[in-house]
C-alpha positions in Angstrom: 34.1 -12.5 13.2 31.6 -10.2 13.4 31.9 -6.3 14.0 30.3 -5.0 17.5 29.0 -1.9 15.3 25.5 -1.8 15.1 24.6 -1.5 11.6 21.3 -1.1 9.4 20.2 -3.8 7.0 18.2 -1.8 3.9 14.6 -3.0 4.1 12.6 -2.5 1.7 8.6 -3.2 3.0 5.4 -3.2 1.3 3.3 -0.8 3.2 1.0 0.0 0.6 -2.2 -2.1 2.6 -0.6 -0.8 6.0 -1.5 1.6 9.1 1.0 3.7 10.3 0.5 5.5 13.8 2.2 8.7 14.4 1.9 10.0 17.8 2.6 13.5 17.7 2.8 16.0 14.9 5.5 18.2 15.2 8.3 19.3 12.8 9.8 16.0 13.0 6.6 14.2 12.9 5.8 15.9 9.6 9.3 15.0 7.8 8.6 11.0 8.6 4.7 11.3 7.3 6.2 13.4 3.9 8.6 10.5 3.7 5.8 7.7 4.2 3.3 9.0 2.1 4.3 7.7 -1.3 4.2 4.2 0.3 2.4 3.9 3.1 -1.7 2.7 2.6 -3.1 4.9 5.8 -1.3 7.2 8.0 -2.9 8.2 11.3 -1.5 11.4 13.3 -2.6 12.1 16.5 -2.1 15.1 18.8 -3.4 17.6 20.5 -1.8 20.1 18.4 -0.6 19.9 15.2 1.8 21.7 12.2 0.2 23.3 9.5 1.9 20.5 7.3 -0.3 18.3 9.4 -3.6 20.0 8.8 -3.0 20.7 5.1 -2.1 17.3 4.5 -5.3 15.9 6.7 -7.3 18.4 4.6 -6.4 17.6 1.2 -7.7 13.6 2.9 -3.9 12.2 2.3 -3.5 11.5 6.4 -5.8 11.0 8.8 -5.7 13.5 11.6 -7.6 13.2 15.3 -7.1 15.8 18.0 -6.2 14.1 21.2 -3.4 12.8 23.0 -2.0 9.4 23.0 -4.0 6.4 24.0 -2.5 3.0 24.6 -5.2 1.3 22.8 -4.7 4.0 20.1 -2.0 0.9 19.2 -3.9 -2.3 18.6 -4.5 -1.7 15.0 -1.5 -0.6 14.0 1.3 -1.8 12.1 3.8 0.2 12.5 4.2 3.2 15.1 6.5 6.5 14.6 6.6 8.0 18.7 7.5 11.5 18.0 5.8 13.2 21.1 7.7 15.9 22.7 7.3 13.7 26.1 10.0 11.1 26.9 7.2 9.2 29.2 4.7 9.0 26.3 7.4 8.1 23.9 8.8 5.3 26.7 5.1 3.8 26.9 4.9 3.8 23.3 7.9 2.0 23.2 7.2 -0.6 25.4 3.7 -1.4 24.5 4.9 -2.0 20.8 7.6 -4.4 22.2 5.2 -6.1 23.6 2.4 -6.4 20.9 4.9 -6.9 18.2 4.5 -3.8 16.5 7.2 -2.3 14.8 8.2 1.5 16.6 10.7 4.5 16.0 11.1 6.6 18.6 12.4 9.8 16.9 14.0 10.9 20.0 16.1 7.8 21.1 17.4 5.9 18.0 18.1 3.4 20.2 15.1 2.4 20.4 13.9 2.2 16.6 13.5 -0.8 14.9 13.9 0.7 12.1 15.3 4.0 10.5 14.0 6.7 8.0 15.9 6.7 5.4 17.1 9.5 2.7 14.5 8.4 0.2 15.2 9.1 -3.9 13.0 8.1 -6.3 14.2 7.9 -10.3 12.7 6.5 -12.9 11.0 3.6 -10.5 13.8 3.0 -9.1 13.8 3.8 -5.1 17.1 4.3 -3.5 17.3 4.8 0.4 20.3 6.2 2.3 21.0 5.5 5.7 24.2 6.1 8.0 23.1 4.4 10.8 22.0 7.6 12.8 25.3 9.0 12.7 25.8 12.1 10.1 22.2 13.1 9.0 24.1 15.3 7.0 26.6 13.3 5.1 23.6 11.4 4.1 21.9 13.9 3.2 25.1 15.1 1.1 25.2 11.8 -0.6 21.9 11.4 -1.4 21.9 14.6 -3.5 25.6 13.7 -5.2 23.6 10.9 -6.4 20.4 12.8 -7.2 22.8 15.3 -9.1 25.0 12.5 -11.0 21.8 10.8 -12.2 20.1 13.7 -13.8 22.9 14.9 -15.0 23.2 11.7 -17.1 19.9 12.2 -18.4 20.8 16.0 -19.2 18.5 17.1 -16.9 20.8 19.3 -14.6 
């Protein structure tokens, strides 16, 4: 019988020749592009305002940054979408238009409506571990992401 608890498969994707869309570029919106960099083969932020995380990484050329608010057909060449706006209506339309072109979305505000999650990422020695606990206790996994970051270099003497 199966349990009526949603729960997270781990997936892990080849985004390497992928564009990721971030709408916004807020605190939150920063933490998902830091996490996506290492993996993902363009990232695209747009907002009318931005963090200074956003702007130092757009200089350095590791994002792409425009100035502007959302446009639907901002969309069409995207393969993934991160809707971190701080406007439920934006992040709705978001939502909705990506249901309906197929394009996978995570609305940071509602996980509800994510079709997938960000994960604690840990990388060591090529090996990449992600922690998820289904949206529940951010920090328990956070907690048990650095038990195992401590237990592993601590078996390589590195702690």
């Amino acid at each position: 019988m199966k349990s009526k608890e949603k729960k997270m498969f781990p997936l892990f994707v080849d985004l390497t020749e992928k564009k990721v869309l971030v709408a916004g570029a807020g605190k939150i919106a920063a933490r998902r592009v830091k996490t996506l960099l290492p993996f993902a083969g363009e990232i695209l932020v747009e907002a009318p305002e931005a963090e200074k995380e956003i702007l130092d990484l757009a200089e350095k050329g590791e994002i792409l940054y425009r100035k502007k608010p959302y446009a639907r057909e901002d969309l069409y060449d995207a393969d993934m979408v991160i809707a971190a706006t701080d406007s439920k209506e934006v992040n709705e339309d978001i939502y909705s238009a990506c249901k309906c072109l197929g394009i996978q979305v995570n609305v940071a505000s509602d996980q509800k409506k994510c079709d997938f999650h960000f994960p604690g990422v840990l990388e060591y020695d090529g090996v990449v571990m992600g922690f998820n606990g289904g949206g529940k206790d951010h920090r328990k996994v956070r907690q048990v992401r650095e038990k195992v970051q401590e237990a592993l270099l601590e078996d390589k003497g590195e702690v």
